[in-house]
C-alpha positions as CSV (number, residue, x, y, z in Angstrom):
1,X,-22.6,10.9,-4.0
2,X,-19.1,10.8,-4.6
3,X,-17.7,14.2,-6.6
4,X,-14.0,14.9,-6.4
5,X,-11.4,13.4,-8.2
6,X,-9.7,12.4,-4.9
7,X,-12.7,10.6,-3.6
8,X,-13.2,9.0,-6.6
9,X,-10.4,7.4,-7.5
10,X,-9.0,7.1,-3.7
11,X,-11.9,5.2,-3.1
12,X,-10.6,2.7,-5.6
13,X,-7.2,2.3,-5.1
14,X,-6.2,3.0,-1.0
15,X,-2.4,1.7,-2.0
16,X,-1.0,4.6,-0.1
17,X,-2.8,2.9,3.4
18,X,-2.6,-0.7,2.9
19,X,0.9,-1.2,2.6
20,X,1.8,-1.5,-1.0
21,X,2.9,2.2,-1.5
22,X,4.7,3.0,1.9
23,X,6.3,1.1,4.8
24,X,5.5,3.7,7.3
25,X,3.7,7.0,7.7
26,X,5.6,9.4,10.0
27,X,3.8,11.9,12.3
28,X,4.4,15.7,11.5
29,X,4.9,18.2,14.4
30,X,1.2,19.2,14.0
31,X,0.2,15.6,14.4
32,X,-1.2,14.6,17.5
33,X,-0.3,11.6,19.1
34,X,-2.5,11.6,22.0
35,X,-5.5,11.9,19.8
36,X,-4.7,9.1,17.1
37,X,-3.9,6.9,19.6
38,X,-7.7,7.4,21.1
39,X,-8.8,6.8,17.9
40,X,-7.5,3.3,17.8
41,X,-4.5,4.0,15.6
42,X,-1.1,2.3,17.2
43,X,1.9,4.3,17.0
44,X,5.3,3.5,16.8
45,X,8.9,5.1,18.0
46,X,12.0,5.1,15.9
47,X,15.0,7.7,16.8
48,X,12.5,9.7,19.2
49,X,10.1,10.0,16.2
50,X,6.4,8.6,15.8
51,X,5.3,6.8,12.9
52,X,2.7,4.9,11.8
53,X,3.6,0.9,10.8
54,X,1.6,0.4,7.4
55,X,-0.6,-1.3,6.5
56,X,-2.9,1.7,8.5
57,X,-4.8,0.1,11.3
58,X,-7.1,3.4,10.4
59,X,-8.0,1.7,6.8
60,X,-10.3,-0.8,5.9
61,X,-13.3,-2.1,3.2
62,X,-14.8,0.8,4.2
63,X,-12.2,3.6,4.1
64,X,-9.8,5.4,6.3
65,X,-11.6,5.6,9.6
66,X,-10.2,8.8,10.8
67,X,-10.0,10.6,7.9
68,X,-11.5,13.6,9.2
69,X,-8.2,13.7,11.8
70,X,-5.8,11.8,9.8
71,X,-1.5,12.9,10.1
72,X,-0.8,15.7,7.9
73,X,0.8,13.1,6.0
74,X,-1.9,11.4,4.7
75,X,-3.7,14.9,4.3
76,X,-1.0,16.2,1.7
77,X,-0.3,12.7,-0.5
78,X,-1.1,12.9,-3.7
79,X,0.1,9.8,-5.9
80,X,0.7,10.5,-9.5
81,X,-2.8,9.2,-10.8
82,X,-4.0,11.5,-8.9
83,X,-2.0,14.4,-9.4
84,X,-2.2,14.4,-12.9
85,X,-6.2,14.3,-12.9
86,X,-6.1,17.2,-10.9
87,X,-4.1,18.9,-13.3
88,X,-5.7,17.7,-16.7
89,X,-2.6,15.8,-17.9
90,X,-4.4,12.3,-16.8
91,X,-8.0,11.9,-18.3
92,X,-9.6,10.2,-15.1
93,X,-10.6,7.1,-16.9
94,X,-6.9,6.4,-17.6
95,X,-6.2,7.0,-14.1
96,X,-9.4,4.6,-13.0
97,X,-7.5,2.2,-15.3
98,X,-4.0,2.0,-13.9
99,X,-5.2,1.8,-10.7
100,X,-7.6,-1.2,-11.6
101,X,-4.4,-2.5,-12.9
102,X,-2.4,-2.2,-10.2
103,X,-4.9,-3.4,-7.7
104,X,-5.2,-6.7,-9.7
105,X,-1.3,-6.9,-9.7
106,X,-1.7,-6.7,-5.8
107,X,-4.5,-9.4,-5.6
108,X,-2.0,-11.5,-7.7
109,X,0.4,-11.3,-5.7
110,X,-1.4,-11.6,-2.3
111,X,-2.6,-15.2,-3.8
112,X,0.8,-16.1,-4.2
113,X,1.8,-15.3,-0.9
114,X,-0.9,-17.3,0.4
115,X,0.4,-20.1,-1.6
116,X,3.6,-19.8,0.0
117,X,1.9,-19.4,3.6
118,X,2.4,-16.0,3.8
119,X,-1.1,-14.6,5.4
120,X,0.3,-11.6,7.8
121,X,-1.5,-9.0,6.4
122,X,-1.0,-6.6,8.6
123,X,2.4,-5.9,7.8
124,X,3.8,-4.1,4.9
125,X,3.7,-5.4,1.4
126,X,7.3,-5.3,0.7
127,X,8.5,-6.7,4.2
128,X,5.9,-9.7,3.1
129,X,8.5,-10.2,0.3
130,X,11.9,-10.4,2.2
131,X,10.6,-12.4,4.3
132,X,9.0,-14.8,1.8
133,X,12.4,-14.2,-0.2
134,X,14.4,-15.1,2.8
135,X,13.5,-18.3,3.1
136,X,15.9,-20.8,1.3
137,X,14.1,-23.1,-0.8
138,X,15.7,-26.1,-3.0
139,X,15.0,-26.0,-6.0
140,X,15.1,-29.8,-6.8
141,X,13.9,-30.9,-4.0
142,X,10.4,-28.8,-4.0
143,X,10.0,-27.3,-7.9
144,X,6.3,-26.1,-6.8
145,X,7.5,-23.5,-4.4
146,X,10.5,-22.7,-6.3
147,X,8.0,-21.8,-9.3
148,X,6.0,-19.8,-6.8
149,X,8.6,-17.8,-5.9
150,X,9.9,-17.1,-9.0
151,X,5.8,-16.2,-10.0
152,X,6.0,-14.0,-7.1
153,X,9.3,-12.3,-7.8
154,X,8.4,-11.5,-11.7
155,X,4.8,-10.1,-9.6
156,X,6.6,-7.3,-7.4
157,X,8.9,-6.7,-10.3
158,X,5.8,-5.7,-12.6
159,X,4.2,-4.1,-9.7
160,X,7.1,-2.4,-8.7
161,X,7.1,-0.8,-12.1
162,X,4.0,-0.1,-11.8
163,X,4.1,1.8,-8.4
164,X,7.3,3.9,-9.9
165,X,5.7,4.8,-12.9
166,X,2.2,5.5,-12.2
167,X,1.5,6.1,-8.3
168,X,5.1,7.7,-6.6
169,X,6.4,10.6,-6.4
């Protein structure tokens, strides 16, 4: 049985592992390297320090995998929704609800990428967007993708919003 706020609604949502939330997750002193990378969880090197690419190759249908010896990172995170049920200021079921929200915004928008062949989704939500963004389309000459993109970009914006408002800190 599921009984803290945190389990409940992180149960629901997981936007702070699967790429929508963060680009990265970078390792704390007290992190230990060694031991997430037995655990199956690739690591990365930027400037001498370790991080972890998102989406987390920890998190899946089922949950984080190594929750019980995730970064310190991950241990501290509390998104807004959250933060406020802890606190009272965010009845839970308005909380349940923005998050429902968002996670159809996301399930939007990952059908529009797939439209536009976009189907990587093991990288980050965001770099999934410059890259589809990137590409220079003619208008004229190919309306339907034009109109996809332009569905996609008025997506991220209202997700975006979203994510700011509701789920950041």
């Amino acid at each position: 049985m599921i009984s803290s706020p945190a389990s409940r609604l992180c149960e629901q949502c997981g936007m702070c592992c699967n790429g929508v939330l963060f680009l990265l997750v970078q390792l704390q002193p007290q992190d230990l390297p060694v031991e997430l990378a037995s655990l199956g969880v690739k690591l990365k090197r930027k400037n001498g320090k370790r991080y972890i690419q998102q989406p987390c190759p920890a998190y899946g249908d089922s949950g984080c995998s190594i929750y019980s010896q995730r970064p310190e990172r991950c241990r501290l995170f509390e998104c807004r929704q959250l933060r406020g049920v802890i606190s009272g200021s965010i009845p839970e079921s308005d909380a349940v609800t923005a998050i429902q929200k968002a996670v159809k915004q996301v399930e939007t928008i990952e059908q529009l990428f797939s439209e536009l062949g976009d189907t990587n989704k093991k990288r980050p939500y965001l770099k999934r967007l410059e890259k589809v963004q990137a590409k220079p389309v003619d208008r004229s000459a190919d309306p339907k993708t034009a109109a996809l993109r332009s569905k996609l970009e008025t997506a991220s914006k209202e997700l975006e919003s979203m994510l700011d408002q509701g789920f950041r800190v």
